[in-house]
Structures are given as structure tokens and as C-alpha cells.
C-alpha positions, 0 to 999 in steps of 0.5 A: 448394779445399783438395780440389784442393789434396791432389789435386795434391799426391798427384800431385806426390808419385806422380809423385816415387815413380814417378821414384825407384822406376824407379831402383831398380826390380829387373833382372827388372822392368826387362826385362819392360818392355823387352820389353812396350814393343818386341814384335816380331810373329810371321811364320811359322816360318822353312824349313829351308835347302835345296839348300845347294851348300858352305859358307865359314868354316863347317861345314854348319849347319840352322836346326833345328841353331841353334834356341836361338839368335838367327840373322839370315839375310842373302840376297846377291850379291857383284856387289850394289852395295846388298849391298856397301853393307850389310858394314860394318854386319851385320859390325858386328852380329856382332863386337857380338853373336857371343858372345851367342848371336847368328849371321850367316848369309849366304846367298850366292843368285847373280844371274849365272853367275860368281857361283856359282863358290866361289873368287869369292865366297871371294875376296869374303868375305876382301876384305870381311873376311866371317867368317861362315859362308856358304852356298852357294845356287847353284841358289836353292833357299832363296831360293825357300823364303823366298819371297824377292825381293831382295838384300840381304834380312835375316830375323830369325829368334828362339830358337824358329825364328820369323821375328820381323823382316824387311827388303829393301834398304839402310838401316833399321840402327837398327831391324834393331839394336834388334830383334836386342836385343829377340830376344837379351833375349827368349832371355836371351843379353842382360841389362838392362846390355848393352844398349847405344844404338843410332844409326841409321848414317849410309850412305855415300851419298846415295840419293836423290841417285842419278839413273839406275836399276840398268842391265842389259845381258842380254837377259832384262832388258835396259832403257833401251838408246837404240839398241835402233830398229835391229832388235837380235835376242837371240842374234845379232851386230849391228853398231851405229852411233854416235849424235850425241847420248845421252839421260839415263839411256840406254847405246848399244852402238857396234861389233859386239855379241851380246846374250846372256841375262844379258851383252852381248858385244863380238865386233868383229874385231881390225882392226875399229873400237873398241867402245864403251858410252856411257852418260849418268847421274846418281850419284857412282859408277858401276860395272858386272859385267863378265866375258870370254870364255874367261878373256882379258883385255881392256884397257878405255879410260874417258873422262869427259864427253870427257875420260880420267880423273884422280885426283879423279874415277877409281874404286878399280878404274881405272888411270892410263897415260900420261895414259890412264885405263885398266882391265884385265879380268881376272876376272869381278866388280864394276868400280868405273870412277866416283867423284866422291866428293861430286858427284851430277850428269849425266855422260856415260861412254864404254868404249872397247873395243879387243879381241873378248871382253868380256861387260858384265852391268849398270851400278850407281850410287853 
């Protein structure tokens, strides 16, 4: 008995000095266990940008150039609504950590045509306040080095040029944080005192609330068209009918269309019917890339499950017009026609088109 006693005891007091010595354990100490208990894995070493086409808010910059410093590497599209979605927190992440050798690189890799126009994405960057440096890779070429497969992809790539982290898609901030902490300590821009807690942020919108799939209208990757029975050859005008009814997470074209490459483009003559996308999903938000032929406006009309739009439920980038719920487009870009704020349910939209020359690209959610 008296065995156990002194046994316990002597735990009891191990556990006392292990609690006071870790209060005032030295700072060289302190890191090391830092960096024992949240090792990231070396990935490869990451490829040297290629084919970059111009640059904003920077001048042209390698990866060789940066070796001594921590680089995350952020590939985009500034019509990526899950890009979009993505700005407020790596901003964040760079306001935070930009004096402690940390650098944001995004790399701009367009998914359409437009998109790889410097004036658009320059106009993206100051709307979005994105002071980073940005690289143009208009021609893919180092999407295609990275191998890389989606926007928005992050990698993570430390002082000594290795890719240490990667991520695809939205989400995971809490993570993608703690492991730029790790790299800066691990390169001694970062002491013990500076780091700070990390909380995972909160999204902006319900994912899994999202019922209808990115949509798109181009031929090379056209999906989910619910009149597509009616002979519609790539390349050609065809003219479709009205349906009496729409199926969930489907669109319809009505009047004279040309299905192109990457766009769908409305060709009905002035004196012609009104054209029309109908299209019936389930999110909070919807928002399509649309763009016009040779730079002329073309007025849109928008109705909600029958009925125009109204404040409570018209998106950022529609404008209310005699009762009409109205937009105007001008330029090629990101439309946001939808926002029920809160509300994810079934809903039915209807463009109306009323001029030649619009080119409709893809629908997104939320």
C-alpha cells in the first residue's frame, strides 16, 4: 500500500512540474513543439511560373525570385462565383501576414474568352480591393504546369520553394490559416507570441442548401438543356419552342439561338418574338456570365416564378423600372439576377430577351 502511495504521489507531483514547467518553458523550446506537433508533408517542389502574359499591382515576379519567403499561390477566374466567395478571407490572410514574409500570388487562368482581357480582370481586382500581385495566364500554361484542375485551387509553397499544403474549392480557412502559421514559423518570419487563434470562418452561404449544379450554355460542355430533343446541331441557328412545363435543375432556350463553343447566342430578328432562357433551380442566389456580340447592349427582362422582381428578392446587378425588374448588359462579366437572401428553395426564372446579340455562357448558384 504504501508503494502505490509514493507512486501516486510522484505523479501527482510530475504532473504539477510538467504543468508549471510548460509556463515558463524557453521560446526556442515552445517553437520546436509547434512545429513537432503540426508538420506539414513535403509535395514536390513547385514549378517555376510559365507563360505568364502581364501582371497587376506587381512587377513581374518567379518563384525562384521568392525563395525565402512563404508564397501561396491562388489559381482564379473572376466569373468563378466560388473564386468570389474565396476574396474576403485570402484578403484577409495577406493584410494579417504581408509583413511577415508572406506573399499572395494569385494567378489569373481564364475559363472564357473575355476573361482573358487585362482592363476586365484589373476592373475585378479594384472592385474586390485585390492588391496583390496578379498574374496573367491567359494561355494556361502555368495552370498546366501545376497540373492544376479547379478554381479556386490554393497552394502552399514554403521558404524553400516546396509545395507543403494544397486545397480545391471553397471552405477549409481554419486549416489553409494554421498551415501558413506553420511555414512562416518554419522560416522564422513568425515568432511563438505572434501566433494568433485561428477560427474557422463562417461562408456565406449554405452549400449544401444549393440544390442545381453550375449550368453551362456552350457547346463544349453544355448540360442539363431540357429541350435539347429537337435536333439542336453545334454551329447552327435553331429555332426552339416554348415548353408548357420545366423540370427541376433544367433550362430551355425559346426563340432563335446558335449554340457556340463556350456561349449560347440569342440571333432572333428584331420583328421576331421575344427570346428567352427558362431555367428551374433550387439556391439563394443565381447568377449567370453573360456577354453581347460586338460590344451592343442588350436590355434583359426577369421574372421570378411569374412574377418581376422586388426588392426583397432582386440581385446586386438588377435594376427596378416601372414595376419591371430589368438588367442591362454591357459588358462581358458575372450577372447577379437572384438573391433571396436566407431562402434556398425551387424557383422558376424566366430571361426575357428582346434584342439580337446576347451570348449566355453559364448559370451559377448561390
Amino acid at each position: 500500500m504504501k508503494y502505490i502511495l509514493v507512486i501516486a504521489a510522484l505523479l501527482i507531483i510530475g504532473g504539477v512540474i510538467y504543468i508549471n514547467t510548460d509556463k515558463i518553458m524557453p521560446e526556442d523550446m515552445k517553437l520546436d513543439n509547434i512545429l513537432k506537433s503540426a508538420k506539414l508533408p513535403v509535395k514536390g517542389e513547385a514549378p517555376e511560373l510559365a507563360g505568364i502574359d502581364g501582371w497587376i499591382n506587381s512587377e513581374p515576379l518567379t518563384l525562384e525570385g521568392l525563395r525565402g519567403k512563404v508564397v501561396l499561390v491562388d489559381f482564379w477566374t473572376y466569373t468563378c462565383i466560388n473564386c468570389i466567395r474565396t476574396f474576403p478571407h485570402i484578403t484577409a490572410w495577406y493584410e494579417k501576414y504581408k509583413d511577415n514574409g508572406f506573399v499572395l500570388l494569385g494567378v489569373h487562368s481564364p475559363e472564357f474568352r473575355f476573361e482573358k482581357k487585362k482592363e476586365n480582370v484589373e476592373r475585378t481586382a479594384a472592385e474586390n480591393n485585390l492588391d496583390y500581385p496578379i498574374a496573367l495566364d491567359n494561355d494556361m500554361k502555368t495552370w498546366n504546369a501545376f497540373a492544376n484542375r479547379y478554381w479556386p485551387a490554393k497552394y502552399l509553397i514554403d521558404a524553400e520553394g516546396n509545395i507543403r499544403y494544397t486545397h480545391f474549392g471553397e471552405g477549409r480557412y481554419e486549416e489553409t490559416e494554421k498551415a501558413i502559421q506553420q511555414l512562416l514559423l518554419e522560416a522564422g518570419h513568425l515568432s511563438v507570441n505572434e501566433v494568433t487563434e485561428v477560427k474557422e470562418a463562417a461562408m456565406g452561404v449554405d452549400i449544401g442548401k444549393i440544390g442545381t449544379p453550375e449550368i453551362y450554355l456552350g457547346y463544349l460542355r453544355i448540360n442539363n438543356l431540357g429541350n435539347k430533343d429537337e435536333g439542336v446541331l453545334p454551329g447552327t441557328t435553331h429555332t426552339f419552342s416554348e415548353v408548357k412545363s420545366v423540370e427541376e435543375n433544367r433550362f430551355y432556350f425559346v426563340g432563335d439561338w446558335k449554340i457556340e463553343r463556350e456561349f449560347s447566342e440569342f440571333v432572333g430578328e428584331p420583328a421576331s418574338p421575344a427570346g428567352k432562357i427558362i431555367i428551374r433551380y433550387k439556391a439563394n442566389k443565381i447568377n449567370v456570365v453573360l456577354d453581347t456580340k460586338d460590344g451592343v447592349a442588350v436590355p434583359l427582362e426577369l421574372k421570378l416564378d411569374g412574377e418581376y422582381l422586388i426588392e426583397q428578392n432582386k440581385g446586386a446587378d438588377v435594376i427596378m423600372d416601372n414595376g419591371k425588374s430589368t438588367v442591362n448588359v454591357l459588358s462581358p462579366g458575372f450577372y447577379n439576377l437572384v438573391d433571396t437572401g436566407e431562402e434556398y428553395e425551387w424557383h422558376t426564372l424566366e430571361i426575357i430577351i428582346n434584342s439580337s446579340g446576347l451570348q449566355a455562357f453559364a448559370f451559377t448558384f448561390g
